[in-house]
N, C-alpha and C positions, 0 to 999 in steps of 0.2 A: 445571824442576820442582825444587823443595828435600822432604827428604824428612830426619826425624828422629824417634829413638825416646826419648822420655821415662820415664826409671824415679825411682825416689823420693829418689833424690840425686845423677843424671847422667844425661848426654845422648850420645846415639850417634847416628852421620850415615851409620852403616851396618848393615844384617842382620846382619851377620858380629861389629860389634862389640858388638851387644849380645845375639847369642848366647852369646860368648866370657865376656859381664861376666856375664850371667844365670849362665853353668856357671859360672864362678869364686865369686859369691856364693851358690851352692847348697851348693856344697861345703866353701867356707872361712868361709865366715857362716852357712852353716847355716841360710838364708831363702831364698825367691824372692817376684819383686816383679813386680809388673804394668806392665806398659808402655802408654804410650799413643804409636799410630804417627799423624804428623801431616805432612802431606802439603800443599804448597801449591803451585798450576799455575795459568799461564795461558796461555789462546789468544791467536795473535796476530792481532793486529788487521785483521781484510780489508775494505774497505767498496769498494761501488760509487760511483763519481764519472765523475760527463762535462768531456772538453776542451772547449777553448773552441770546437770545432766541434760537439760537442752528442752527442758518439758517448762509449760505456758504455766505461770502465777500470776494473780493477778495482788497487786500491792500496793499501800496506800500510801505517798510521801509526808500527807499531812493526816493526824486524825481529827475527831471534833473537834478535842477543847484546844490543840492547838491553833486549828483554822479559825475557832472564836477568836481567840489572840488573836491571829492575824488582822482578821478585821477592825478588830478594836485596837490597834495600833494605825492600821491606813483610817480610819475614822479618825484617829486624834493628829493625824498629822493633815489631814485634807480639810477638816473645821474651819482649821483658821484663813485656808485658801478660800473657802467659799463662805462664810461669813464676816459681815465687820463683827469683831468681837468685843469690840469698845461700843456699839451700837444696844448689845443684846444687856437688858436691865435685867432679866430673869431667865433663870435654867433651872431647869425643873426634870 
C-alpha cells in the first residue's frame, strides 16, 4: 500500500511529516493548507484452478513483494497525472 499527503506545494509520505510541515507553515507562514490524503492498495491475486487431475488449488498470480512493485510502479506513473509536479517545492 503507498500512502501520501498532498499539500499546495509538497508531498509527505508520512502523518508525522506533514503534521510537522502543517505546524511549521502555521507558524512561520502564517497560513495552513488543506491536504489531500491518497491512498493506493492492492489485493493480491488468489484464483481457483485445477491440476491436471481435475482437483481445486487455489494459486497466487502475484505474491507480496511482487504486488508492492506493482503498485509502486502504477504510483509513479499516476504522480504526474494527478499532480503539477513543477508546482511541488518539497518531497519528503
Amino acid at each position: 500500500m503507498q500512502v501520501w499527503f498532498v499539500g499546495h506545494d509538497s508531498v509527505e509520505h508520512s502523518h508525522y511529516g506533514r503534521t510537522f510541515k502543517d505546524m511549521r507553515d502555521r507558524l512561520m507562514e502564517g497560513y495552513d493548507q488543506r491536504w489531500a490524503y491518497i491512498t493506493v492498495s492492492a489485493n493480491l491475486v488468489r484464483a481457483l484452478a485445477k491440476d491436471e487431475n481435475g482437483q481445486d488449488f487455489i494459486t497466487s498470480t502475484l505474491d507480496e513483494e511482487q504486488t508492492e512493485c506493482s503498485v509502486e510502479e502504477f504510483v509513479s506513473e499516476l504522480a504526474p497525472e494527478l499532480l503539477d509536479v513543477r508546482a511541488v517545492k518539497e518531497w519528503h
